[in-house]
C-alpha positions as a Python dict, from the first residue, in 0.01 Angstrom:
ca = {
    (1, 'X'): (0, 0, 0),
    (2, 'X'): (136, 328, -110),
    (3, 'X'): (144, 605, 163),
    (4, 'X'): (-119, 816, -36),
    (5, 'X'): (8, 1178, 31),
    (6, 'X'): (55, 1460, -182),
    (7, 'X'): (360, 1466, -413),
    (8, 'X'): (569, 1703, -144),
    (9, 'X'): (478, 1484, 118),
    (10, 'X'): (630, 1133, -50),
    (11, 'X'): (966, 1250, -14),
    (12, 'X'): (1052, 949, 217),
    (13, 'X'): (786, 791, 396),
    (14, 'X'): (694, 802, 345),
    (15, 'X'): (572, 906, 208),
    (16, 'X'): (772, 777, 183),
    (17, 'X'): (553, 1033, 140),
    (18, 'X'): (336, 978, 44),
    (19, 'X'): (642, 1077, 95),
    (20, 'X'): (815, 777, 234),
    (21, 'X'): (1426, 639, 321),
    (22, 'X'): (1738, 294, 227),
    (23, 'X'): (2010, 91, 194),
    (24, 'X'): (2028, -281, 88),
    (25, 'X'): (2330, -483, -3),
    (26, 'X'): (2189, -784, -154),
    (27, 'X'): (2504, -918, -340),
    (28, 'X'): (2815, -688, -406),
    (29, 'X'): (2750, -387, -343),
    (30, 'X'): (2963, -102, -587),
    (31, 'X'): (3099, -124, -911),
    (32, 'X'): (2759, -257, -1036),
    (33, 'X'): (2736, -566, -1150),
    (34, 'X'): (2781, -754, -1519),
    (35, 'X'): (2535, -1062, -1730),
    (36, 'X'): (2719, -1289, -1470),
    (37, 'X'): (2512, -1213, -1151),
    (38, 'X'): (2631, -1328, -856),
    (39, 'X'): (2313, -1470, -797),
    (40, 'X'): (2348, -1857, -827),
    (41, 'X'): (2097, -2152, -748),
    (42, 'X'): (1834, -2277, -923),
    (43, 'X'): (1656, -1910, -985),
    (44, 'X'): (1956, -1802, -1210),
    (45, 'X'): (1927, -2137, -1388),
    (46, 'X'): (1581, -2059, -1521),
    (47, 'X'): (1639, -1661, -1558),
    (48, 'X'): (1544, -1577, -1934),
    (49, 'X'): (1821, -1407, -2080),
    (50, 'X'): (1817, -1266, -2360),
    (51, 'X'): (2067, -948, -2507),
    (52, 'X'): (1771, -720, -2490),
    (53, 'X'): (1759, -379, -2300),
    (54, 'X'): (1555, -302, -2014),
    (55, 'X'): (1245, -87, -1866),
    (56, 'X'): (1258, 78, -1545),
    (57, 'X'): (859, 163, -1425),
    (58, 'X'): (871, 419, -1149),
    (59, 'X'): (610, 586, -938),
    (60, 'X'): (807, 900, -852),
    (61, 'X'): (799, 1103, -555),
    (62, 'X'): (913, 1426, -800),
    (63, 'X'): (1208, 1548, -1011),
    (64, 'X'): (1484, 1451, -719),
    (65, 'X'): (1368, 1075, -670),
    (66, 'X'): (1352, 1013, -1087),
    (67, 'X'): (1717, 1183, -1158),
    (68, 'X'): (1818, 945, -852),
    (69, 'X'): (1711, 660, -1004),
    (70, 'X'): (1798, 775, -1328),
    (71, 'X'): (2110, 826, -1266),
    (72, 'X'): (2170, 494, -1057),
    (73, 'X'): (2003, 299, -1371),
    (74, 'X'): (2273, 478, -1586),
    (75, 'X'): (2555, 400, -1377),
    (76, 'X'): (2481, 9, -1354),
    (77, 'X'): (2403, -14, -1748),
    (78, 'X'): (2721, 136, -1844),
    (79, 'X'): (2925, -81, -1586),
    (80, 'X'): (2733, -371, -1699),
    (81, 'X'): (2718, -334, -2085),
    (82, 'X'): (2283, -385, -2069),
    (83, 'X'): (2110, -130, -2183),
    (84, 'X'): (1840, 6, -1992),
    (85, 'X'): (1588, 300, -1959),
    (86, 'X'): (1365, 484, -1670),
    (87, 'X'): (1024, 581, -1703),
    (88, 'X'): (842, 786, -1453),
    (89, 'X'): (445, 630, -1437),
    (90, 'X'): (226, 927, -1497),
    (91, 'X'): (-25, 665, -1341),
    (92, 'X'): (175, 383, -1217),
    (93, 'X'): (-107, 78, -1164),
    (94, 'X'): (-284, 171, -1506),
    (95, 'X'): (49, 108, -1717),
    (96, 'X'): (193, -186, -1503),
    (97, 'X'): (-167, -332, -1619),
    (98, 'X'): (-172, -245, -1968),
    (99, 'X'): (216, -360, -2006),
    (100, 'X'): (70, -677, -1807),
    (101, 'X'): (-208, -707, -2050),
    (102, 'X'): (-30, -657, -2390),
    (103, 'X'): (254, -944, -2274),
    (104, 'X'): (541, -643, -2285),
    (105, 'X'): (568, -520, -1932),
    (106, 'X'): (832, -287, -1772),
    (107, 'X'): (1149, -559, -1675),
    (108, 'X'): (1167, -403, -1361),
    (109, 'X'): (891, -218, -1183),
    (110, 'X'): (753, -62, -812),
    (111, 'X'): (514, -260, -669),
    (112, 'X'): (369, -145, -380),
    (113, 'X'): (271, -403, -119),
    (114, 'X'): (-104, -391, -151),
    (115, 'X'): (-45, -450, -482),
    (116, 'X'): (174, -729, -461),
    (117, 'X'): (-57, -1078, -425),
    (118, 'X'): (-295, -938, -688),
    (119, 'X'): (-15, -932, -928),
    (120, 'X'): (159, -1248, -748),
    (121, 'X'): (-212, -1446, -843),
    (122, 'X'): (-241, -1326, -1208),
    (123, 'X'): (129, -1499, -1286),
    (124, 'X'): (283, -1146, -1344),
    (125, 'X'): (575, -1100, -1105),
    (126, 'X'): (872, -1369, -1102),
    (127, 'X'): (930, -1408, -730),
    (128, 'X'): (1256, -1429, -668),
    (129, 'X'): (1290, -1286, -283),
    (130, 'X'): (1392, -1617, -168),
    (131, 'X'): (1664, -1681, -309),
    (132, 'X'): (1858, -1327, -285),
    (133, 'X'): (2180, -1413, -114),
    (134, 'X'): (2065, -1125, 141),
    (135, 'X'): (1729, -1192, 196),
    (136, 'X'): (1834, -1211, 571),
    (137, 'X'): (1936, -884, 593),
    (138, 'X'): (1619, -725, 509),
    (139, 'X'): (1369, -596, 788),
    (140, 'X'): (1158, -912, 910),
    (141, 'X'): (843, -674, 859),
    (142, 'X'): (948, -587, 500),
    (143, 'X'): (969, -943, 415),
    (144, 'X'): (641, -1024, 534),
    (145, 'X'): (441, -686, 325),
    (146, 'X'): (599, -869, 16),
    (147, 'X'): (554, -1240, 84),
    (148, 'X'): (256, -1390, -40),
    (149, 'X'): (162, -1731, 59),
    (150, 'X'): (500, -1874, 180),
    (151, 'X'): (662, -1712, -147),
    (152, 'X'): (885, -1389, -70),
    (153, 'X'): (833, -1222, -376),
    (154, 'X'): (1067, -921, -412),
    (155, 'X'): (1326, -689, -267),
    (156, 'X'): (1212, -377, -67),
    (157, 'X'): (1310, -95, -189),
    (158, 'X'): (1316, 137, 147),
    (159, 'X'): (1064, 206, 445),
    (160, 'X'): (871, 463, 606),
    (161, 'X'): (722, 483, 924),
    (162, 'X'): (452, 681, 1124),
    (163, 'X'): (617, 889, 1430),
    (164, 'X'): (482, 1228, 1622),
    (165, 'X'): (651, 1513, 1455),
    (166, 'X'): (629, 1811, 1700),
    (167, 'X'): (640, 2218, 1650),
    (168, 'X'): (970, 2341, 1866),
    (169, 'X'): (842, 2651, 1869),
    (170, 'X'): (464, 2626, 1983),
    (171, 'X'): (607, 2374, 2225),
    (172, 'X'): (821, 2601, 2391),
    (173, 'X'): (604, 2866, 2466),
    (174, 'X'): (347, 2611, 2614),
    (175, 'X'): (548, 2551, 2904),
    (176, 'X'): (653, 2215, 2777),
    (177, 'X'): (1070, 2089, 2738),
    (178, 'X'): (1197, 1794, 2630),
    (179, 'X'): (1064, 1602, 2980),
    (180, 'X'): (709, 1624, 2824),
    (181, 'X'): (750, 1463, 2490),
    (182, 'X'): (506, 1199, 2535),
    (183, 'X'): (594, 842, 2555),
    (184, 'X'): (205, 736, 2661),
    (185, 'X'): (-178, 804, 2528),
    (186, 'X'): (-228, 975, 2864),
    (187, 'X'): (66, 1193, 2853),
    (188, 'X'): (-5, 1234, 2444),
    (189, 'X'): (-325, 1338, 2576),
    (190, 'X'): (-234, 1612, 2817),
    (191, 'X'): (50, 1755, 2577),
    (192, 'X'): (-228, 1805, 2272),
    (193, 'X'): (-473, 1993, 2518),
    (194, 'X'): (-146, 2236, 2645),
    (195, 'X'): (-74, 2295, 2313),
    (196, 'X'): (-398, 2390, 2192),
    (197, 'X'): (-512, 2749, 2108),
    (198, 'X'): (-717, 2979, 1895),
    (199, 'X'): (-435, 2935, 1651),
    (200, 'X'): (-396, 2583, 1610),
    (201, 'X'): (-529, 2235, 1740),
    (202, 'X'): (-274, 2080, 1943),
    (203, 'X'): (-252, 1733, 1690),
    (204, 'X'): (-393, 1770, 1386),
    (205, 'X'): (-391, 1425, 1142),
    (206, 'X'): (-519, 1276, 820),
    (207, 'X'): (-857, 1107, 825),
    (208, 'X'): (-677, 775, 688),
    (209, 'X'): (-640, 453, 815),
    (210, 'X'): (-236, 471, 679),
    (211, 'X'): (-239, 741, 1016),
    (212, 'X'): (-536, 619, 1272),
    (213, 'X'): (-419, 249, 1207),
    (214, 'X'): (-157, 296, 1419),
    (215, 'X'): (-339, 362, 1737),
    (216, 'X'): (-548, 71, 1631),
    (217, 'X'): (-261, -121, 1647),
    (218, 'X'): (-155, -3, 2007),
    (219, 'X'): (-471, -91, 2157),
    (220, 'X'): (-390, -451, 2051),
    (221, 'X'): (-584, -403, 1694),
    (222, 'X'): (-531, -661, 1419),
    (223, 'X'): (-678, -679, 1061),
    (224, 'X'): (-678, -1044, 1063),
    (225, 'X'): (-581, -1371, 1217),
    (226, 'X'): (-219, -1484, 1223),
    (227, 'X'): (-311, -1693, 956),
    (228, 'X'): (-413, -1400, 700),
    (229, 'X'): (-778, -1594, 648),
    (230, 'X'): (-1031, -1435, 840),
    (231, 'X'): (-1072, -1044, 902),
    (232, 'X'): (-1057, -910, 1241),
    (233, 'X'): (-1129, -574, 1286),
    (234, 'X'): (-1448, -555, 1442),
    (235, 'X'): (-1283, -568, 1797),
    (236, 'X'): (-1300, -384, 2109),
    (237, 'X'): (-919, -367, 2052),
    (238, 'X'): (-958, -174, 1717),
    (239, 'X'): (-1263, 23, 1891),
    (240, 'X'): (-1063, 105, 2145),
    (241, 'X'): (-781, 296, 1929),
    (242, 'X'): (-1094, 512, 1749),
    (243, 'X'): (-1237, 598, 2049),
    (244, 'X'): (-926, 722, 2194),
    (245, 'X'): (-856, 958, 1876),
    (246, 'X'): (-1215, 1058, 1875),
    (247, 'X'): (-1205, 1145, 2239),
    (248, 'X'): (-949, 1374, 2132),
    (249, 'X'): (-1139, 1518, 1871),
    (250, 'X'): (-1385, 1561, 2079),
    (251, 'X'): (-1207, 1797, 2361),
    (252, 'X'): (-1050, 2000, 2076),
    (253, 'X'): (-745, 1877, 2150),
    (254, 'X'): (-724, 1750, 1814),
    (255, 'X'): (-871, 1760, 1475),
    (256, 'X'): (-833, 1633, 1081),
    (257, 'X'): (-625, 1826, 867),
    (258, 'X'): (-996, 1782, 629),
    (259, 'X'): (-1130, 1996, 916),
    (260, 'X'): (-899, 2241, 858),
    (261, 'X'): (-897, 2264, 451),
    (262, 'X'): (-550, 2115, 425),
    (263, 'X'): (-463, 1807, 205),
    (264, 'X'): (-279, 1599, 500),
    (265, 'X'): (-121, 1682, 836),
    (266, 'X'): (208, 1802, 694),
    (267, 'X'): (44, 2077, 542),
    (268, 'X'): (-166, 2173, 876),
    (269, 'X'): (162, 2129, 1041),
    (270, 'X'): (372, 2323, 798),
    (271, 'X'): (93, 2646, 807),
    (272, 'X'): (135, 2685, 1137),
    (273, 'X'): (-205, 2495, 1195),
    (274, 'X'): (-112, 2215, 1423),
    (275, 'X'): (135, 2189, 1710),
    (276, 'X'): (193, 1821, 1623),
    (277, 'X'): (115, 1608, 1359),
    (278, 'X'): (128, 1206, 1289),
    (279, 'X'): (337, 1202, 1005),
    (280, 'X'): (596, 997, 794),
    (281, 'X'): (937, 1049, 764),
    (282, 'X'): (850, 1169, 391),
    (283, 'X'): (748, 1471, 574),
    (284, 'X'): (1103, 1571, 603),
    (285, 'X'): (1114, 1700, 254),
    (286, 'X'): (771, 1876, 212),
    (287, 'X'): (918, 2091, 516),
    (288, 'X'): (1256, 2156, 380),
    (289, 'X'): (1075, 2249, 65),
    (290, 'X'): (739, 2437, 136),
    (291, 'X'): (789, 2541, 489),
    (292, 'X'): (1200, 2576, 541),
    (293, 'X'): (1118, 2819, 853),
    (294, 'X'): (954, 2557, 1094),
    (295, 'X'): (1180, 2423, 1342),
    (296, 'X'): (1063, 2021, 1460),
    (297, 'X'): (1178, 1791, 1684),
    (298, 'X'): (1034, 1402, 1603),
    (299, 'X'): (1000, 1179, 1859),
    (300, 'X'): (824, 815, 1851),
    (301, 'X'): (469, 711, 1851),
    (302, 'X'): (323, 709, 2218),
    (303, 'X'): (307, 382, 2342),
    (304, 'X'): (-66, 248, 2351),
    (305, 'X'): (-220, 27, 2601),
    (306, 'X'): (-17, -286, 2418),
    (307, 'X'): (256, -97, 2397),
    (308, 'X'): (432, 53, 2093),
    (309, 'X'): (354, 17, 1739),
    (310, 'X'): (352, 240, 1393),
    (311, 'X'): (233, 178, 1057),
    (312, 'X'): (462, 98, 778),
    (313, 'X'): (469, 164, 464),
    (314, 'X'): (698, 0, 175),
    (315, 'X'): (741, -60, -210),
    (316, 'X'): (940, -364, -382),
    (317, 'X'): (1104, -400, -695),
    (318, 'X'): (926, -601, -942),
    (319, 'X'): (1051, -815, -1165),
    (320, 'X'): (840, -917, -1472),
    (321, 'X'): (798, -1303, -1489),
    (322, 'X'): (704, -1211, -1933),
    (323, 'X'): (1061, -1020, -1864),
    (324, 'X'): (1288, -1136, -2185),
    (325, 'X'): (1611, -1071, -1993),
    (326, 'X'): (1537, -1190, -1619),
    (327, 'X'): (1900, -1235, -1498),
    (328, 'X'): (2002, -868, -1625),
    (329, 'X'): (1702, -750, -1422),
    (330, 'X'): (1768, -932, -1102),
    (331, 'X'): (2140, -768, -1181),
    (332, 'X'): (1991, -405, -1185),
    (333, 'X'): (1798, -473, -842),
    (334, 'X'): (2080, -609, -675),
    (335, 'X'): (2260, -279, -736),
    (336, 'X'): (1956, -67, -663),
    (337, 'X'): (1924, -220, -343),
    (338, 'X'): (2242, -243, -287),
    (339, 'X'): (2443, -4, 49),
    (340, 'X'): (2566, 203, -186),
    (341, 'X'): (2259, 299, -369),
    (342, 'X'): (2056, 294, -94),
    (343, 'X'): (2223, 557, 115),
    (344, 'X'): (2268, 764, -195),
    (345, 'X'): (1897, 726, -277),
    (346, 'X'): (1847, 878, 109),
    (347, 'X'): (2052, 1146, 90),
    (348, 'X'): (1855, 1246, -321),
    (349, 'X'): (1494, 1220, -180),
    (350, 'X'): (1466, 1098, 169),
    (351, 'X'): (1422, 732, 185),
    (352, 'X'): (1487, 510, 477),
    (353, 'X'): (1727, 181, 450),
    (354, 'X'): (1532, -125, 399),
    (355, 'X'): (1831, -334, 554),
    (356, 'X'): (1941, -361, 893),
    (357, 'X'): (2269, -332, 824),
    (358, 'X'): (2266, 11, 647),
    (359, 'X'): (2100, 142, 959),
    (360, 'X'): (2410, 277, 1166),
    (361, 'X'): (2520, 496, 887),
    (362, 'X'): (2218, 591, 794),
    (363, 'X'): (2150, 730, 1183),
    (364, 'X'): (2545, 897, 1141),
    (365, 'X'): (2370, 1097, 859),
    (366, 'X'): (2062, 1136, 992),
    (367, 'X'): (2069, 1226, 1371),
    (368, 'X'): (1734, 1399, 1378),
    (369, 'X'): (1518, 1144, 1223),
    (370, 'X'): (1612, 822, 1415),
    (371, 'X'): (1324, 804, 1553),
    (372, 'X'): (1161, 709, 1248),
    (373, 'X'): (1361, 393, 1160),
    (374, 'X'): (1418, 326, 1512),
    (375, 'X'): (1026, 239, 1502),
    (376, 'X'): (1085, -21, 1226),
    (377, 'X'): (1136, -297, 1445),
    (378, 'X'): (803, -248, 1638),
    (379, 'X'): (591, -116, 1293),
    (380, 'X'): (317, -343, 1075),
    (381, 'X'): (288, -333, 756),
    (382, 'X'): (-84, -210, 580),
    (383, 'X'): (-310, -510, 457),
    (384, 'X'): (-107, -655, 108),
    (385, 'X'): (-406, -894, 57),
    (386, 'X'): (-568, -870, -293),
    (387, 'X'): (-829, -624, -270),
    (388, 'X'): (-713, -451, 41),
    (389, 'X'): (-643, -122, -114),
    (390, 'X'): (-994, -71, -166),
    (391, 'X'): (-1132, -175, 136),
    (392, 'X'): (-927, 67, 281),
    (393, 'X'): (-996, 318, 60),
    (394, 'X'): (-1361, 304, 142),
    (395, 'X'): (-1262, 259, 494),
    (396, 'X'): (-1065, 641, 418),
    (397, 'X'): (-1410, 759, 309),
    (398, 'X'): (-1543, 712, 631),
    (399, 'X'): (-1310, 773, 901),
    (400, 'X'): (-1356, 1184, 816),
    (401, 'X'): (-1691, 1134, 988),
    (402, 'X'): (-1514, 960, 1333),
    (403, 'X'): (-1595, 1267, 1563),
    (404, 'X'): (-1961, 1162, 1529),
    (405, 'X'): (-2001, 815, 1420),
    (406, 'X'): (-1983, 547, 1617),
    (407, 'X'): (-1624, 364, 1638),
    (408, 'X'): (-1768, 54, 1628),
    (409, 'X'): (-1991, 93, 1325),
    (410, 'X'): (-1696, 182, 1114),
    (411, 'X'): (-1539, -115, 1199),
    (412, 'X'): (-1840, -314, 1114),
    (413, 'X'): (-1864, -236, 786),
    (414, 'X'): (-1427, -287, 739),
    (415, 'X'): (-1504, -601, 872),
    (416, 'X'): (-1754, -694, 618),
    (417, 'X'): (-1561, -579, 294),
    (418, 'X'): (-1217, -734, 452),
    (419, 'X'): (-1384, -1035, 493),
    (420, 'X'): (-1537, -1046, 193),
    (421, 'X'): (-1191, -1073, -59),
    (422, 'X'): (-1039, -1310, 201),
    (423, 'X'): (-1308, -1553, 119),
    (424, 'X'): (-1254, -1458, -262),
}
């Protein structure tokens, strides 16, 4: 599931705004890597490979995130004598489809992980996850967005994550220091109602379940069963995280950035309109862009009454399984994802490493913003079962109206649609 923010915003998530930072090293990782992949086993046995050159599909955050990649496409093709080209998806999901449809699809693609069984069940992506010599490497939680069945489909590209991005400023002159960021829903709470005034709410968020989902999740909320085959969000758990955030709504405390006339919390945040926010690390760049003068400190999600959680948000590289020239492709993502890459992709447009052992450096260069991949390891990914996007898009429709609607009733009708394409 894509973070679904405005284009400023998906500087990563995230975003990763949507816009949501990342460094992999799934083989080498440098000087790029030639028609012999180090990739060995029986996936680079059956590779297609023929001397053809290759498509790059992006959904791009802007102009910074396609020179990146650009760039990093240009670098590996002349290193490794393939030919190959970037294209930045004016609408991402209707060309992957039509490529899909017409048997000529990009070689190598995003895929974002609501997306990814759909595609997995129609035969288009060749999943080769499994057997990347690195697969260990990768965040456990990544793994699981893009693994479908027992299959691990394909290599995260980066992460984003959800944390509580705060207004030094307005924070200051509320009496508050850095003893009162809150760690707790209580203390959250009491922070939000100090910080509100005639100016601004004290938390202002999107109306989305890729934001409220998170304190969902701390109140013990699931979607579904371990298993992934029956829905279970009709629960006093899930209830439990609404009712909190519409609590909150209703003392004032808080309110949706819809409420306000802004597109998403960053913007409420960046106008001066909120005090806090719950935002992405993709938020990073809409404020170094549109709102340079805002100082912010970011600090993690407040722990709920199971503890801490975030959402997560993630895109893979796809590989085509119709993909002429297979093994050149699974070159090119190696390299993409490799340390290298990854941290150069960060420092272009704001991504987040989607390895664990890119994270030191990436915390060196990034001192402010730890708290954002610090919150991988406790994070869950959004729904990737096929159909889920639009469940939760309806879901979206709906949650605008949570200051007055019963939390519960919501939920009911999740439950029912959830439910329905898991029995599909």
């Amino acid at each position: 599931m894509q973070r679904r923010t405005p284009r400023t915003a998906r500087r990563l998530f995230a975003a990763g705004a949507l816009a949501t930072a990342t460094a992999l090293a799934l083989t080498a990782c440098g000087s790029g890597f030639s028609s012999s992949s180090s990739t060995s086993g029986a996936l680079s046995k059956d590779l297609t490979h023929k001397n053809t050159a290759l498509s790059v599909l992006i959904g791009s955050s802007g102009p910074a995130e396609t020179k990146a990649v650009t760039n990093a496409v240009a670098d590996w093709s002349k290193s490794s004598g393939t030919k190959a080209s970037v294209t930045a998806a004016n609408n991402l999901d209707q060309q992957l489809a039509q490529g899909f449809a017409s048997g000529k699809p990009a070689d190598v693609f995003y895929v974002a992980s609501s997306a990814v069984a759909g595609y997995a069940k129609a035969g288009d992506l060749l999943a080769y996850g499994d057997q990347l010599p690195n697969k260990s490497d990768f965040y456990p939680t990544l793994v699981k967005s893009f693994t479908v069945g027992s299959t691990f489909y394909c290599a995260p590209k980066d992460v984003s994550t959800l944390a509580l991005v705060i207004n030094t400023k307005m924070w200051s002159e509320a009496g508050l220091t850095s003893k009162d960021y809150p760690t707790t829903w209580a203390q959250l709470k009491t922070v939000a109602a100090k910080l509100t005034t005639k100016q601004h709410a004290g938390l202002v968020m999107s109306p989305q379940y890729e934001r409220l989902g998170a304190f969902m999740q701390e109140a013990g909320g699931t979607i579904t069963n371990s298993a992934g085959t029956e829905a279970t969000i009709d629960s006093k758990q899930n209830a439990a995280g609404l009712t909190y955030v519409q609590d909150l709504l209703k003392s004032g405390s808080a309110q949706f950035s819809t409420d306000q006339g802004t597109g998403w919390g960053g913007e409420s945040f960046g106008k001066g309109l909120a005090a806090m926010t719950v935002e992405g690390n993709w938020i990073t760049g809409a404020m170094q862009t549109d709102y340079p003068n805002i100082d912010y400190k970011v600090v993690e999600m407040p722990a709920g009454p199971s503890g801490k959680s975030t959402m997560q948000f993630t895109n893979c590289w796809g590989i085509a399984k119709d993909s002429p020239n297979q093994k050149a492709a699974l070159a090119l993502v190696e390299k993409l994802t490799s340390k290298s890459d990854q941290l150069s992709f960060s420092k272009q447009f704001g991504v987040m490493p989607s390895i664990q052992s890119a994270a030191t450096e990436w915390k060196q260069q990034n001192p402010a913003l730890v708290p954002f991949l610090n919150s991988v390891s406790f994070a869950k990914g959004v729904p990737n079962q096929d159909g889920s996007a639009d469940v939760v898009t309806a879901f979206d429709s709906k949650l605008a109206s949570l200051k007055t609607e019963n939390p519960s009733d919501l939920l009911s009708t999740f439950q029912k649609n959830f439910q329905a394409i898991l029995q599909k």
